[in-house]
Structure formats: structure tokens, C-alpha cells
C-alpha positions as CSV (number, residue, x, y, z in Angstrom):
1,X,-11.4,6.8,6.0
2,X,-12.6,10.1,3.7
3,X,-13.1,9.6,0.3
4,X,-9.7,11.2,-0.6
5,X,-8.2,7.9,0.7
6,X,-10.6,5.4,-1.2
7,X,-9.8,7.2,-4.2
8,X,-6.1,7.9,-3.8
9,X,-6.3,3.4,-3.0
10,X,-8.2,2.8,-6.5
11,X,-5.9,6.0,-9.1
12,X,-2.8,4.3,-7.3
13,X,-4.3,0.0,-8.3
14,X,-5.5,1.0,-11.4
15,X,-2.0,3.1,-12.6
16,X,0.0,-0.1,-11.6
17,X,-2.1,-2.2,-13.4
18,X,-3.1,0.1,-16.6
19,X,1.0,0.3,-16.3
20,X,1.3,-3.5,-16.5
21,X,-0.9,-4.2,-19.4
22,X,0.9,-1.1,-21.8
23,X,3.8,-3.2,-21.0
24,X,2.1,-6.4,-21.8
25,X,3.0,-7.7,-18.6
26,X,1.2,-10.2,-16.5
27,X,-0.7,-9.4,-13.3
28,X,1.6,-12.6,-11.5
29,X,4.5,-10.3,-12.1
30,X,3.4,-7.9,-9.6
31,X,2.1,-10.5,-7.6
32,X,5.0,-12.3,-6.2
33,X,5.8,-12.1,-2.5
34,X,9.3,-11.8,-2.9
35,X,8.9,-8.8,-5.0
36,X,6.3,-7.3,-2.0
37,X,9.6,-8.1,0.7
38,X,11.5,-6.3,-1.2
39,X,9.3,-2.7,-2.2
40,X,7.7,-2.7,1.7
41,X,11.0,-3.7,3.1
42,X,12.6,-1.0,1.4
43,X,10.3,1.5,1.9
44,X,9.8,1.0,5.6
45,X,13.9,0.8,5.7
46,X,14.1,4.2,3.9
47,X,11.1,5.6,5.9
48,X,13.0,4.4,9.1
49,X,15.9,6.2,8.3
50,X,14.4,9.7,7.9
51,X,12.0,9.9,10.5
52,X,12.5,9.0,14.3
53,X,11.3,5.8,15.8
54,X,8.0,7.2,17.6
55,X,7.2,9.0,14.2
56,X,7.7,6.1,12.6
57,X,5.7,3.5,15.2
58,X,3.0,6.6,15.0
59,X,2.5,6.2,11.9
60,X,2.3,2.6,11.6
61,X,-0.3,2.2,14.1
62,X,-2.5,4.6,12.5
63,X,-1.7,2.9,9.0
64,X,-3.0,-0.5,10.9
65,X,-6.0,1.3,11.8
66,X,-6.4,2.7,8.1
67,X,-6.4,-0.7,7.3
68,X,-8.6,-2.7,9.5
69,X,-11.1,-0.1,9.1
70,X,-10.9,-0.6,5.4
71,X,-11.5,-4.3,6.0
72,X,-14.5,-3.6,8.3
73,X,-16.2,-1.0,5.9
74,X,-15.6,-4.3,3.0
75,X,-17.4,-6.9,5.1
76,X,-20.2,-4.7,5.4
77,X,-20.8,-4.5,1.8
């Protein structure tokens, strides 16, 4: 993962919850699974829909790697 990523992660966590707190809001609002089904269901849905199925299994496998290499570089801290 390039530092582009990492930093794209943290501008898009700290938006949401800089976002959240002009609101006064609570950080268990954006917390709640149902409310995770729903955005990730969605998205994947509407992702789904505009791309074909390899692209879209493409992509997910190298999102899964994204991600467990994320969790790799975490442990190591």
C-alpha cells in the first residue's frame, strides 16, 4: 500500500467524523451495523450493476488484499 492510500484511509475517517461532530452527532450513529448493510450493500449493488462480474470479483480480491495487508503492516507496529 503507497502512501496515497494511507492518506486517502485517514482525509476520508477524519471528514466523516469532523462531519459528525459539526453536526453534534455521536460517533454510535455511524457505528451501527445495520447502517454498514445498508452503505456497503448498496455500494457493492450499484458497483455490480455497472461493471461486469470479473471486473467486479477483480476488484474485490485485490480490495481483500489491500486490506489484509493493511492489517499485517498494523500488527507490526
Amino acid at each position: 500500500m503507497d502512501i496515497a492510500s494511507i492518506g486517502g484511509i485517514l482525509l476520508a475517517v477524519v471528514g466523516i467524523l469532523a462531519g459528525m461532530m459539526i453536526e453534534g452527532g455521536n460517533i454510535g450513529q455511524i457505528t451501527q451495523p445495520t447502517a454498514a448493510m445498508i452503505v456497503v450493500g448498496g455500494t457493492m449493488g450499484a458497483v455490480m450493476l455497472q461493471f461486469p462480474l470479473k471486473t467486479f470479483l477483480a476488484a474485490l480480491k485485490q480490495a481483500m488484499r489491500i486490506l489484509s495487508r493493511v492489517g499485517r503492516m498494523a500488527t507490526r507496529c
